[in-house]
C-alpha positions in Angstrom: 8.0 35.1 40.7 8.9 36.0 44.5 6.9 35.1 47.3 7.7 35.9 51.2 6.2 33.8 53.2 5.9 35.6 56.8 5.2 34.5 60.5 6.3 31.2 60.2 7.3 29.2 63.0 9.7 26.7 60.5 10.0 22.6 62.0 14.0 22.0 60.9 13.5 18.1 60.3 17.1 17.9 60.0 17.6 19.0 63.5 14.3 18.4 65.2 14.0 21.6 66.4 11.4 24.3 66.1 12.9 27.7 64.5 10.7 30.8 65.7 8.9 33.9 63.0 11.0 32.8 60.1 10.4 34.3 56.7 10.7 31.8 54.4 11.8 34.0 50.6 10.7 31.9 47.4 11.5 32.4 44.0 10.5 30.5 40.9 9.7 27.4 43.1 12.8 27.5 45.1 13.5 28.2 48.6 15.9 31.5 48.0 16.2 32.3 52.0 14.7 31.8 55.2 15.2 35.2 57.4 14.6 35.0 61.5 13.3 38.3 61.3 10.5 40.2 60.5 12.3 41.4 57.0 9.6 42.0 54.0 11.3 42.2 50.7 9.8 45.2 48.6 9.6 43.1 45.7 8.0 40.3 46.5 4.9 39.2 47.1 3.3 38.0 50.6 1.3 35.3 52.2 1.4 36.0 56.3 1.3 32.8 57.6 0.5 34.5 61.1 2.6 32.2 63.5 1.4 28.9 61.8 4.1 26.0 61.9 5.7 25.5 58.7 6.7 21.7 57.8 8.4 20.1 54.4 5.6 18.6 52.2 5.4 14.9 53.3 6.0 11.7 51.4 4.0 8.5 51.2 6.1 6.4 49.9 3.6 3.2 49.2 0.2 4.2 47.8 -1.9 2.5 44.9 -3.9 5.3 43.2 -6.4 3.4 41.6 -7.6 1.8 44.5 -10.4 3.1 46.2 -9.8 2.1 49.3 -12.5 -1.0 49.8 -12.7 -4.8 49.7 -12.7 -6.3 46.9 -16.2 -7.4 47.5 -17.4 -4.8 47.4 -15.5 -2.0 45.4 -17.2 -1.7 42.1 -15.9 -3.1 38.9 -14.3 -0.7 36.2 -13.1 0.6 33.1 -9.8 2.3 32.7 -11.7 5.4 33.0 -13.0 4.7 35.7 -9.8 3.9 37.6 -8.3 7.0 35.8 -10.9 8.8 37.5 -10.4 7.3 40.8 -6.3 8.0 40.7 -7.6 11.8 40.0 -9.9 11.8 43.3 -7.1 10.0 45.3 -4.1 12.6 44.6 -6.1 14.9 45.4 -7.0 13.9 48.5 -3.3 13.1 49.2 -2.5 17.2 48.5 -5.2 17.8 51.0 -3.9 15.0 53.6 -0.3 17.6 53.4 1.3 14.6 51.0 3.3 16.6 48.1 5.5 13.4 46.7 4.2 9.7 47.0 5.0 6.8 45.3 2.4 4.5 43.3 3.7 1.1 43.9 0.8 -1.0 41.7 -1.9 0.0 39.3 -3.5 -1.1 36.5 -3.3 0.6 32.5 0.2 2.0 33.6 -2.0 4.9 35.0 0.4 6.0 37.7 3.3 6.4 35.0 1.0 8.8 32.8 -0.4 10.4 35.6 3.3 11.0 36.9 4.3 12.4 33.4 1.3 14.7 33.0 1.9 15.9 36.6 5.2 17.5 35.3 3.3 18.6 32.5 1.1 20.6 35.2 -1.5 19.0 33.5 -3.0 17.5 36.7 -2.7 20.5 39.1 -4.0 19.2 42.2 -1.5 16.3 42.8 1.7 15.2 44.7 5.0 15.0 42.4 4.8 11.4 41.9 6.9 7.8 41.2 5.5 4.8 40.1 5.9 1.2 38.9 3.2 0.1 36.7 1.9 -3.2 37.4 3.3 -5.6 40.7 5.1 -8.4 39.8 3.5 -11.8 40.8 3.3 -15.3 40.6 0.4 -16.8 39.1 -2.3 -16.7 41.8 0.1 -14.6 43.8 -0.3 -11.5 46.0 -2.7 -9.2 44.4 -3.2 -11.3 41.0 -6.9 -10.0 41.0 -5.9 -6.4 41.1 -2.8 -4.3 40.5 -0.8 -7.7 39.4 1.5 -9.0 36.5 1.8 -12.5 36.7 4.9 -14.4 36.2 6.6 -17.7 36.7 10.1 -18.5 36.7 13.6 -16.7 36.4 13.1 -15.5 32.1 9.3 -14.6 33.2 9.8 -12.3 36.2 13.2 -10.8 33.8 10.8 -10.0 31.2 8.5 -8.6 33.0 10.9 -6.3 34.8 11.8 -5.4 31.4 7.8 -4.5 30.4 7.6 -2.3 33.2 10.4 -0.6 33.0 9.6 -0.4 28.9 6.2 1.4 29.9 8.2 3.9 32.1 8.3 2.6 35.4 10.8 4.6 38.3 11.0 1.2 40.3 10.1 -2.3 40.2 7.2 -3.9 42.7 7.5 -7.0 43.3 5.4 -9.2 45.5 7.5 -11.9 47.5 4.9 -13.6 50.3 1.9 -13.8 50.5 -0.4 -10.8 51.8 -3.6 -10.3 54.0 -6.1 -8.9 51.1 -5.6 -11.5 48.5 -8.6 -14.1 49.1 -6.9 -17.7 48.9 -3.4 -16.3 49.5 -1.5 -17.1 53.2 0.2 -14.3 54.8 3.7 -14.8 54.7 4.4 -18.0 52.4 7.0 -17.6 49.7 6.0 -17.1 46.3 8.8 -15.5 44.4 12.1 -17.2 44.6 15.6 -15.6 45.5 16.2 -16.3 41.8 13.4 -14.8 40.4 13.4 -11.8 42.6 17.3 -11.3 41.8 16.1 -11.3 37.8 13.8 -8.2 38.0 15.7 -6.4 40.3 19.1 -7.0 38.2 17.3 -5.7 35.7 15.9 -2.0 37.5 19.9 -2.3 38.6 20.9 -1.7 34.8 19.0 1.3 34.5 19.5 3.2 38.0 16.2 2.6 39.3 15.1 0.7 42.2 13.4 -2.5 43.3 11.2 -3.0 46.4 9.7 -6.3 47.4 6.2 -6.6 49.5 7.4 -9.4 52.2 5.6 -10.4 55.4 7.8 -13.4 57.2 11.4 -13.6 58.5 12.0 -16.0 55.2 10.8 -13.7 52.6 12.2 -10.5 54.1 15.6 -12.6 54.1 15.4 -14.0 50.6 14.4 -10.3 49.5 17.9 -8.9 51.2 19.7 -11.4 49.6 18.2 -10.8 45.5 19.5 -7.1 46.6 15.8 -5.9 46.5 16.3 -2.0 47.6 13.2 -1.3 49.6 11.1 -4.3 52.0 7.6 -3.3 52.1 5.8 -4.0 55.0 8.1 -6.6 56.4 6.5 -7.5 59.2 8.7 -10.3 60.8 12.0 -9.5 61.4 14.5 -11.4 63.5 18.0 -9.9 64.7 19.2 -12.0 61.6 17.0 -10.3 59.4 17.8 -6.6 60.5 22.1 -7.4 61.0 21.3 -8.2 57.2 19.2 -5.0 56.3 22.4 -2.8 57.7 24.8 -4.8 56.3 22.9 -4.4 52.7 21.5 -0.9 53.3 18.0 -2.2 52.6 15.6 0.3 53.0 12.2 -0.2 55.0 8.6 0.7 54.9 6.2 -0.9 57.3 3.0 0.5 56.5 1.8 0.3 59.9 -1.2 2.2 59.7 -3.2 -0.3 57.4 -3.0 -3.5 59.7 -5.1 -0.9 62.3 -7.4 0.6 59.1 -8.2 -3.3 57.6 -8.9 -4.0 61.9 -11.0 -1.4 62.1 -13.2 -1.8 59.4 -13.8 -5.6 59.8 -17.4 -5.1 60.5 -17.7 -2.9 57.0 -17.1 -5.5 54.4 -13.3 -7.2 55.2 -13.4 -10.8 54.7 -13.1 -12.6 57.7 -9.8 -14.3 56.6 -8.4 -11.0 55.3 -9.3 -9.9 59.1 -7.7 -12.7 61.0 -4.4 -12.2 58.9 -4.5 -8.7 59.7 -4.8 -9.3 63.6 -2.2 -11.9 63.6 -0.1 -9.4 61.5 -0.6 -6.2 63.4 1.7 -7.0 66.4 5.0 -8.8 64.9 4.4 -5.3 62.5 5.0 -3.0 65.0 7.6 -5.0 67.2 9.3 -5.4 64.1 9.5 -1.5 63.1 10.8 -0.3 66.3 13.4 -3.3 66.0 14.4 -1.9 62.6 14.5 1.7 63.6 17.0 1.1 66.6 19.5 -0.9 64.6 19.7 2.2 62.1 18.1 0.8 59.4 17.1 3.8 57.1 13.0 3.6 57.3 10.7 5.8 55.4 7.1 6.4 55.5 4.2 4.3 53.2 0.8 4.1 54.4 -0.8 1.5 52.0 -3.4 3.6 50.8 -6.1 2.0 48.7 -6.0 -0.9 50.9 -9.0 -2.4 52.0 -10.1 1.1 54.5 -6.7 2.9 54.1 -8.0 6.3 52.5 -5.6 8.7 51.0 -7.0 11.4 53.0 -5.3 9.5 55.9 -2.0 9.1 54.4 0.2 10.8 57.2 -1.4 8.6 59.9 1.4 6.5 59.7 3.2 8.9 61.5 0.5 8.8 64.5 1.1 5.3 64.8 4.8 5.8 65.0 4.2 7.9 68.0 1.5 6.0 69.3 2.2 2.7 69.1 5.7 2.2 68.7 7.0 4.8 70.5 9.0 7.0 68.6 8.9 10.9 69.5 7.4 13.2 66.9 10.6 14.8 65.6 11.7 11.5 64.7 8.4 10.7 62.8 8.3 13.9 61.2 11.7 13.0 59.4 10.6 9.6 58.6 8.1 11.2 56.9 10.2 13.7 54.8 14.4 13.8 54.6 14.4 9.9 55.1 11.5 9.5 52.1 13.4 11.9 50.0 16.3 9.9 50.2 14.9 6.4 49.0 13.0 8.3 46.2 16.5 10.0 45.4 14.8 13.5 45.5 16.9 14.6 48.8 19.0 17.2 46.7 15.7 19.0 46.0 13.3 17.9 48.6 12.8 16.6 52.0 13.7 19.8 54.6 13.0 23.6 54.3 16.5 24.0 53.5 17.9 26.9 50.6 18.0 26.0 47.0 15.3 23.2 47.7 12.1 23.2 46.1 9.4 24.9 47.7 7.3 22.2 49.0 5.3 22.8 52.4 2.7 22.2 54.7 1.6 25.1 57.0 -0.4 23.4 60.7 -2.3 25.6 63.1 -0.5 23.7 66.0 3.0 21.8 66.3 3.4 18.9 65.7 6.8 18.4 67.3 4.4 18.9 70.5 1.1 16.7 69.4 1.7 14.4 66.3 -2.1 13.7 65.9 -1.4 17.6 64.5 -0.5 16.6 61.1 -4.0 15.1 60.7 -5.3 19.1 60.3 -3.4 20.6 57.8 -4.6 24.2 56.7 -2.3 25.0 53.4 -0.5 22.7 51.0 2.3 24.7 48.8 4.3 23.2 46.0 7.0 25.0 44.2 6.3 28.1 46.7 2.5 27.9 44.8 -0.4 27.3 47.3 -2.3 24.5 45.8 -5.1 23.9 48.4 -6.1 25.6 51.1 -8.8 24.2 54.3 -11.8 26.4 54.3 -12.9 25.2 57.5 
């Protein structure tokens, strides 16, 4: 099947730069041509995206699709139907949000794995292509034990139950460090995994060619995390110069999830715990200090928003790139690619995703506005294409 789309003012993330009236010529999924003329193949079919601004689908690159996004507290207890249904409502949203890959990073029944496989299937239509890693690997009493967690102790513990996951089809291996802010009893930042149980599991994702990431939250754990070879530091919001000469020298890969600490802040008169709260605040600052410190050094850093987090929706997913802008001060072209060639390239999908590029798939977001001029644009999506195939369009 050919489609043209027309009128497109195309966003190059590789360059930055805004490319004006583009046709953008798909065919079976694949990006065939983009033309920067008016030109109208006979043979193919049209959508007239009548001066819109054409972007890459976006990445989120840490999302939990079984959460539903409140505290614990108060989020209702349920059956592995019911978090199967909930994973349904929140890739959806994600397609709506402009999200077309993200990467599930703790569930529960190894949901995110069969929902990934019957994805490709195109049994779940309405959905971002997705990764995932099964359950996040703890120690007992550890970071999100109640939840998402798999609870181990010791070097032959956390090796076997690298090896479980990756048995039940993982992509990548969660593990969780330090201590976090939603875990009642837990204290943000202390260590909980050692260097030698970290290096087990992610010796063992090694073997096979997949990946490891680590949640961290202090200068110790990120450190100890580096130095087991972990791939990807999540949230890592204490970094010294120490800390990100390491990252460089490694080619550790990092993903703040900024936009949580400010989603857990703002809902602390809705149900967050007070301590969750408190960790939060005292978190939110070193956070972003700590991703613009990261980003200058050169430290490849991709986008995760946390969603399913206590108040983090997946209908807000590409927030993260507001707060970029926002709060730590990077321009929007620079965001933008966070959230798409630099995610592509730590989910190893960069040959096939990431930029509107030829011979990559077909995955794209079309904005009334730019959002190389106002990044609070990317909040509004009006169309969400994958593999050249509309998939959802806003009504409003």
């Amino acid at each position: 099947m050919k489609t043209a789309f027309l009128h497109a003012n195309l966003i190059d993330v590789l360059e930055g730069k805004l490319i004006s009236n583009c046709t953008v010529l798909v065919e079976d999924g694949i990006i065939t041509d983009i033309l920067t003329n008016d030109s109208q193949p006979n043979d193919a079919s049209v959508i007239d995206l009548e001066g819109s601004y054409l972007t890459p689908g976006f990445f989120d690159c840490h999302v939990h699709i079984v959460n539903d996004s409140l505290p614990e507290a108060i989020s209702p207890k349920k059956t592995a139907v019911g978090y199967t249904l909930t994973a349904l409502e929140n890739l959806e949203s994600l397609v709506k949000a402009g999200v077309t890959f993200a990467r599930d990073v703790g569930d529960v029944h190894n949901i995110g794995v069969e929902m990934r496989e019957a994805i490709k299937a195109g049994r779940v239509k309405l959905a971002p292509d997705l990764q995932a890693s099964g359950r996040a690997i703890c120690m007992t009493g550890g970071t999100s034990w109640t939840r998402i967690g798999y609870e181990a102790d010791g070097v032959d513990e956390c090796r076997k139950a690298a090896r479980l996951m990756l048995k039940n089809g993982a992509d990548i291996v969660k593990l969780m460090g330090t201590g976090g802010v939603c875990t009642e009893g837990t204290k943000r930042g202390s260590i909980q995994l050692s260097e030698e149980e970290l290096r087990a599991a992610v010796t063992e994702a090694h073997h096979v060619g997949a990946k490891a990431c680590c949640h961290s939250q202090n200068i110790e754990g990120n450190q100890t995390a580096i130095r087991a070879g972990v791939d990807i530091i999540e949230h890592g919001d204490n970094v010294d110069d120490k800390t990100v000469q390491m990252m460089v020298e490694h080619g550790t890969i990092y993903d703040a999830t900024l936009a949580s600490l400010k989603w857990i802040i703002e809902g602390g008169n809705k149900g967050v715990s007070p301590a969750a709260l408190a960790k939060a605040k005292e978190a939110q600052a070193q956070c972003f200090a700590s991703f613009r410190k990261v980003y200058d050094a050169g430290v490849l850093c991709i986008l995760g928003s946390d969603s399913g987090t206590q108040f983090c929706r997946h209908a807000d997913s590409l927030y993260e790139m507001v707060v970029m802008v926002e709060d730590c001060g990077l321009t929007p072209a620079e965001a933008l690619k966070i959230g798409t060639i630099n995610s592509a390239i730590a989910c190893d999908v960069d040959h096939i995703l990431g930029s509107l590029s030829i011979g990559k798939k077909a995955h794209m977001v079309v904005f009334k506005e730019n959002p190389l001029e106002n990044i609070k644009v990317v909040m509004k999506p009006q169309m969400t294409i994958k593999n050249g195939e509309v998939i959802w369009r806003n009504k409003d």
